[in-house]
N, C-alpha and C positions, 0 to 999 in steps of 0.2 A: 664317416661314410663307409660303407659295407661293401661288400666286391663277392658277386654271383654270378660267376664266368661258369662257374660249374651246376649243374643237373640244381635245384634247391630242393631239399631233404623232405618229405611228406612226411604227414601223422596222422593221428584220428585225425576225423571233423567234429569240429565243433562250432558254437555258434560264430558266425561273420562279424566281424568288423563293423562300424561305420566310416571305416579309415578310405577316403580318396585317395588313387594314386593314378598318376601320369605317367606311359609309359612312350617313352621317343624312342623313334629310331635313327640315326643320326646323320647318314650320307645324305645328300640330297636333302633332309627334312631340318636341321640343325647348321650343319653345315656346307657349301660350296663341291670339294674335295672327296676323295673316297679310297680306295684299298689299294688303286693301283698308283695312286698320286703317293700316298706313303711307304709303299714299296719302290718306289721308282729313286725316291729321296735315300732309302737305307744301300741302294745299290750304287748312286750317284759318289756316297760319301762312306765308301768300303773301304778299308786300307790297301787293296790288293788295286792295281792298274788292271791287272788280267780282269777279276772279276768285277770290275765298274766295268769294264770296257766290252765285256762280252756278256753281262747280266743284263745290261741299257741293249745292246744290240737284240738281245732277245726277248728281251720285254717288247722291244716298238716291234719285232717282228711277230707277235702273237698276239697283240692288240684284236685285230679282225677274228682273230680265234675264240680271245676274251669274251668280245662282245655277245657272238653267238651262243656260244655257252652261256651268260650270263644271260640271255633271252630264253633258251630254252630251259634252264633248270639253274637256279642261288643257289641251290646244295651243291650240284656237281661242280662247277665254279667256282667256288671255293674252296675244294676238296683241294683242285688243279690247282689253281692259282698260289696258295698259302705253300705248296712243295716248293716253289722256289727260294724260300726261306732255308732249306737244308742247309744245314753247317755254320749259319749264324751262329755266334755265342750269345749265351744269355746276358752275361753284361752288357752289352753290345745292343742289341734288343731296347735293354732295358734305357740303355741311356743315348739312344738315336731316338727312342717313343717319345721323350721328354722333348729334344729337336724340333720334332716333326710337328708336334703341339704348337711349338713357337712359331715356327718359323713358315710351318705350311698351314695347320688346323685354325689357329686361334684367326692368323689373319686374312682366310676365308670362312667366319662364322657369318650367318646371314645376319644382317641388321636388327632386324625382328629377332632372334633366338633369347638374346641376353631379355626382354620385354617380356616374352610369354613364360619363360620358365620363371621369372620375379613374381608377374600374376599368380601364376599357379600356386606356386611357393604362400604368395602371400593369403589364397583363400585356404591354405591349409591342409594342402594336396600335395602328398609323398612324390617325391621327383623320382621317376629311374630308367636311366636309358639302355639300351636292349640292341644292340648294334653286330654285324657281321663284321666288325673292325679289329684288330687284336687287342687285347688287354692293356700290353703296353702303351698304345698312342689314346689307349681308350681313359685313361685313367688318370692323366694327367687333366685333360678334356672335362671328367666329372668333378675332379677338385676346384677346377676352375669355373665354374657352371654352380658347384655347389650341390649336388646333385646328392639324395641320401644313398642312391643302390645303382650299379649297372652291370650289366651281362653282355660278354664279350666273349671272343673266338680265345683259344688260348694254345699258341703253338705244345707240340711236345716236346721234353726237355730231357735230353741220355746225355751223361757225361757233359753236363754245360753247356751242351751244343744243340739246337732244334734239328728235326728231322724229319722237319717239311708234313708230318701229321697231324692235324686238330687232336685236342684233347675233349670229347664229347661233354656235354652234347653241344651239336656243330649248330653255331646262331648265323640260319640264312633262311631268306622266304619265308615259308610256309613254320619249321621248328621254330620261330621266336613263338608264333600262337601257341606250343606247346612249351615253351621256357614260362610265358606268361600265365600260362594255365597252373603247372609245379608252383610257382610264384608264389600264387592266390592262394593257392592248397595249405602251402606252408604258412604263407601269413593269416589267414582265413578271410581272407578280402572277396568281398561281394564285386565282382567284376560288374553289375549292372548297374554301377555307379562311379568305374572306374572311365579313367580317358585314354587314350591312344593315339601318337602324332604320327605321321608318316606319307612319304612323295611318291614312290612304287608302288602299281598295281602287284606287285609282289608280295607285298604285305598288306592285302588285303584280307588274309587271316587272323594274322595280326589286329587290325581296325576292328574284324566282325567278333573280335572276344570279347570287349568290351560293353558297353552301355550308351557312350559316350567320344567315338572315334571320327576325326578328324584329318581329312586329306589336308598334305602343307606342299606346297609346291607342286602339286599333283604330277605324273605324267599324264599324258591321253586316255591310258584306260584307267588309271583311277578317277581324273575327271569326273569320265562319262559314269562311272560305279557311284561317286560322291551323290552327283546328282539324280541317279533314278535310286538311292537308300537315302538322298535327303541331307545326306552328311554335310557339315561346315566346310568349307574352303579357305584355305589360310593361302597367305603368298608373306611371306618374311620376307621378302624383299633381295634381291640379289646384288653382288659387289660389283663394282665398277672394274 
């Protein structure tokens, strides 16, 4: 499995592909769970008393802040949110992401997820998931899934320690249509034949690259989008 957290490299064009691929997005469409549930987990289980105790307070305090932001713009949202990571170490990261997989990601996967990516898998269709999630918690998630490629957020890394800045290009909203677009370029895949899974009218750019896109758990306005573009409606099912 391959790992394209970063910009993927172009070249000439040349002739496309016949090669199908499936492109997920993973909160809500794959999973239960999302950025602030695994941040919430690396702050819970900090070695410091001070900073579990005053990281948690200021997380539940900025919640209603979160949302908004996260209504009005996935880029800027992310931008903010991901600074609260300053001063993690990267071992640290690296071996809370593996945690989080276990103990919060895996056993909020929806029902349905482990089913559709098997189908997919078995007609012969490249898996790769395309998430605003970090690398770390993201990576454990695609070896588990099985999954050939995925593109994640990837903290920046000075002297072992993050500093709360994405390392470009930043996967949220609207940039995964252009992550997925680079993608295609480099592999030379005919996206009119490509698929696209995803819950958020947000990533409704995302869907319209494709050929083949796919509201999964929709919100309200992707819904109503699904149904006047004709799109599939998937429901995987949610946990108890």
């Amino acid at each position: 499995m391959s790992h394209s957290a970063s910009a993927p490299t172009t070249h000439s064009p040349s002739t496309k592909t016949d090669q199908q691929v499936a492109f997920y997005d993973v909160d809500g469409t794959l999973v239960k769970v999302n950025v602030v549930h695994s941040y919430a987990y690396y702050v819970l289980n900090h070695h410091s008393i001070r900073r579990k105790v005053s990281g948690f307070a200021k997380l539940l305090a900025s919640i209603p802040a979160y949302v908004a932001t996260d209504y009005y713009s996935r880029k800027v949202f992310n931008e903010w949110f991901y600074r609260n990571y300053e001063g993690f170490s990267e071992d640290r990261l690296i071996v809370v992401g593996q945690e989080i997989f276990e103990k919060i990601i895996r056993p909020s996967m929806f029902p349905g997820t482990i089913d559709l990516i098997k189908r997919s898998k078995d007609a012969g269709i490249k898996q790769v998931l395309v998430t605003g999630a970090l690398d770390v918690v993201t990576r454990p998630l695609a070896e588990y899934l099985g999954v050939d490629d995925f593109g994640a957020n990837r903290l920046e890394i000075v002297d072992g320690h993050a500093t709360g800045r994405l390392v470009g290009p930043l996967l949220a909203g609207p940039n995964k249509s252009q992550w997925i677009r680079d993608y295609a370029r480099m592999h030379d895949l005919n996206l009119d034949i490509c698929w696209a899974y995803a819950d958020s009218f947000s990533d409704l750019p995302m869907l319209s690259m494709v050929g083949r896109p796919c509201a999964v758990n929709p919100d309200f306005k992707l819904r109503a989008a699904a149904r006047d573009f004709n799109w599939p409606v998937l429901s995987l099912g949610h946990q108890d």
